[in-house]
N, C-alpha and C positions, 0 to 999 in steps of 0.2 A: 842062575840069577833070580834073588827073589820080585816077585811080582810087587809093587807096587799099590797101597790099598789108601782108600781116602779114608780121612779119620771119621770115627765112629761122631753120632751126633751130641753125645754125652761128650766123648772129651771137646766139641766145641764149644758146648753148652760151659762149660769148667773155664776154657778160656777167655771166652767173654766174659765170664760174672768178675776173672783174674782183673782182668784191665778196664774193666767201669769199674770196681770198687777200689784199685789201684788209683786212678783218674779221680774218681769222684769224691774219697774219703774225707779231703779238708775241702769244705764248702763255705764260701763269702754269700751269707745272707743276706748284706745290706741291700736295700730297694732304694727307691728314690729315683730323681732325674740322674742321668748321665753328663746333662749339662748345666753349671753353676754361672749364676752370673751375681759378678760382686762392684760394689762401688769401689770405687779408688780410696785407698786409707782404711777400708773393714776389713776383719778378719774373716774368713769361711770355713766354716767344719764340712771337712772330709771325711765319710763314714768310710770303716772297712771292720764290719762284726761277720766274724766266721764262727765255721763252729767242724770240731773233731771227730773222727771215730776212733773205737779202740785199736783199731790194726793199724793203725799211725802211731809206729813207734821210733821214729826216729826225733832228729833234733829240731825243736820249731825255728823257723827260719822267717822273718818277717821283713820283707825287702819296700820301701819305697821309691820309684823313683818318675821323673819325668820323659815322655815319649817323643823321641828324635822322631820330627816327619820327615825325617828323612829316612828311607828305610834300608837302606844300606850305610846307615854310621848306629854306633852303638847310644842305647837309651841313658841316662844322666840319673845315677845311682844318689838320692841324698840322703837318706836315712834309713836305718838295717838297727833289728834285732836279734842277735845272735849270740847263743850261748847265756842268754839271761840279761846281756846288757842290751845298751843302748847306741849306737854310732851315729852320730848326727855329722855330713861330709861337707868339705867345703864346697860350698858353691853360692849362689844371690841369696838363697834361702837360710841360709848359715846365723841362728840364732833366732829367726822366725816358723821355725817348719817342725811341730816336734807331736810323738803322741799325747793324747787326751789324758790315759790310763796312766799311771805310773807302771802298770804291770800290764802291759798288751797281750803276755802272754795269757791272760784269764780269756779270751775270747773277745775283742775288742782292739783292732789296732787302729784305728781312725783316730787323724792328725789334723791339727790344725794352723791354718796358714794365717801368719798375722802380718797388719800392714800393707796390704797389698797394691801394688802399683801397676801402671800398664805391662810395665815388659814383665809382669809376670804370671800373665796369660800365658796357659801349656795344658798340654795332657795329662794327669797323674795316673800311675798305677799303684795298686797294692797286691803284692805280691805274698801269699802265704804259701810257707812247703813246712812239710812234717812228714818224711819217710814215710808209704812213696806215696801220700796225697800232695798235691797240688792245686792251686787255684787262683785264679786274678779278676782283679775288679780295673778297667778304668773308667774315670774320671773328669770330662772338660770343665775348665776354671776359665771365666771369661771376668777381664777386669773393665770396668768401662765408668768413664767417668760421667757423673750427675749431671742435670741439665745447670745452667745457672739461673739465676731468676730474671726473665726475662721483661724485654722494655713493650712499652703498648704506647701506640701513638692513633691518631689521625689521620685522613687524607680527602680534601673534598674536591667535587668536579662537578659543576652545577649543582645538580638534586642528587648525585649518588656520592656516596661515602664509603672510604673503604676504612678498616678497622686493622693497624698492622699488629703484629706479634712474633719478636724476633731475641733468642736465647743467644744471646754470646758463646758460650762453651756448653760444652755436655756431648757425650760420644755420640753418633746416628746409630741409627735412626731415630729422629727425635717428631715426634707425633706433636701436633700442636688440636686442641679441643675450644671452641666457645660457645659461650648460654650467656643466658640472661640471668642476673644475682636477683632478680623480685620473681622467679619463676615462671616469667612468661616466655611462651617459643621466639624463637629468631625470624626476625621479619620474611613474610614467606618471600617477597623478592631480595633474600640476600642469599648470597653463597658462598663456603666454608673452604678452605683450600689448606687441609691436614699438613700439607709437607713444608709449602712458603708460611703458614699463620694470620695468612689473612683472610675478612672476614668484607664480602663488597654487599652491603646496601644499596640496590636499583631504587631510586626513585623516592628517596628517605623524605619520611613523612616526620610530623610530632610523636605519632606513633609509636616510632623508631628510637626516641630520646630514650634515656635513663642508664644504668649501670650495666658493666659487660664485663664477664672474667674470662681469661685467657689461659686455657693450662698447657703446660706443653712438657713433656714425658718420656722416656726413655727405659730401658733395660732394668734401670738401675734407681728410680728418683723419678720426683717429679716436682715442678715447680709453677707460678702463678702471677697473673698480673692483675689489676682490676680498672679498669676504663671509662670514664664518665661520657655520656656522648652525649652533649650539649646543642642547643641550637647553634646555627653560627651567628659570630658576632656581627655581619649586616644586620642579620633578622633581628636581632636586641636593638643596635642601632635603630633602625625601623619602627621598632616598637616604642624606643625610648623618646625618641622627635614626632612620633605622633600622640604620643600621650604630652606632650609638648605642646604642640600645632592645636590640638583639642582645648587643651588648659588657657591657650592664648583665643579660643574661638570664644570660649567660655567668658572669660574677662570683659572681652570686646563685647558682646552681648548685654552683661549686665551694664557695661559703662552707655550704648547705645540705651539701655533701658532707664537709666538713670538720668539722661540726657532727654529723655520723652518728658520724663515724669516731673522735671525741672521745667522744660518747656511751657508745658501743660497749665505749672503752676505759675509761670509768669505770664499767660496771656491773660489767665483767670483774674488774676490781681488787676491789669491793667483794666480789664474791659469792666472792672466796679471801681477802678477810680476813676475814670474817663464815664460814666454813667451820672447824668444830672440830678442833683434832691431837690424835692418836690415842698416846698416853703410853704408853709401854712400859718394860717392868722387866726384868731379866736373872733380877734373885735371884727363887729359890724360898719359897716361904711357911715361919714356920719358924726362918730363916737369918738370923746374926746377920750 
């Protein structure tokens, strides 16, 4: 019985360079995020640029398709390059889903998804063989919809004021931001609340008055309000019945002054016609 010898270091050396340059011969270059995130209704470009070696000779094979999470059911094959064509497969993507390239096979199979709607959030992979390289890129696609342009109102409670800011639709997390539109900071006693949109002014002064924007943001978009924050209407009232109350102090004043100065003139009249004249004669006593 022969003895049993472990292989020499040279043929292991041989074996390995076999199977990484088997492995590794077609290589997917593309960089970028792993994760996409697109608004509802836009298209997204999916990259997948690989690139060849000579000892890849068999037939290019260019598979795409999307990733079942579930991992015990098979992945959903939609579009394949094979043999120099094109096979675009039925499925939601069918007429939306096709390469950039007309010729993928140059080193380029990156596709693009048009129209995209919520349920067509998924994994994608791209899949490159050419005898015996192999190699896969994937890819998450997150579709989410824009915030919409949201409403800004008011809210008072004695001296403090709150500032609201609230988007009807747009996917979450939807971040809400506010400033001041003349560039001055936010009253140091107010405070900001990112997730509800609102904006509380402790103790709101004149200070406090003037214009406010409202942005509120998401994944995908972003959209805006802008707020005037006015005195409240008592305090106008207030202001407008004492500039009132003044105007009639005013009146009354001159009409009392008018009433002195009339007085005045009628005693003066009276005490020189009530004042006796002093009758003088030329002639002497006597004299005819």
């Amino acid at each position: 019985m022969t003895e049993w010898e472990p292989p020499s270091i040279y043929t292991l050396l041989l074996l390995g360079w076999l199977v990484t340059d088997c492995s590794f011969a077609v290589k997917i270059t593309s960089g970028g995020p792993q994760t996409l995130y697109v608004a509802e209704g836009d298209d997204v470009l999916i990259s997948c640029v690989f690139e060849l070696e000579s000892n890849d000779v068999g037939d290019l094979d260019i598979e795409w398709s999307i990733i079942n999470p579930d991992t015990t059911k098979l992945d959903r094959v939609i579009l394949t390059y094979v043999h120099g064509q094109v096979f675009d497969y039925s499925s939601t993507f069918s007429g939306r889903f096709g390469f950039v390239e007309a010729e993928p096979n140059q080193g380029d199979a990156s596709v693009r998804a048009q129209a995209l709607s919520i349920s067509d959030t998924n994994t994608f992979q791209c899949k490159v063989k050419k005898a015996p390289g192999i190699d896969t890129r994937k890819v998450t696609v997150g579709v989410h919809v824009r915030p919409q342009v949201p409403k800004c109102w008011t809210e008072r409670s004695d001296q403090d004021v709150v500032l609201h800011c609230q988007s009807e639709a747009g996917s979450p997390p939807l971040t809400y931001t506010w400033e001041r539109i003349n560039g001055r900071s936010l009253p140091q006693s107010s405070k900001t609340d990112s997730g509800s949109g609102t904006l509380m002014i402790k103790n709101s002064t004149d200070a406090s008055l003037g214009n406010y924007r409202c942005q509120v943001q998401n994944l995908v978009g972003q959209e805006e309000c802008v707020l005037d924050l006015a005195a409240p209407a008592g305090n106008k009232a207030g202001v407008i019945a004492g500039a009132v109350v003044g105007a009639l102090l005013l009146l009354l004043l001159l009409l009392l002054l008018l009433l002195l100065l009339l007085c005045c003139c009628c005693r003066k009249r009276r005490r020189e016609k009530d004042k006796p004249y002093d009758i003088r004669s030329d002639r002497q006593p006597g004299c005819r």
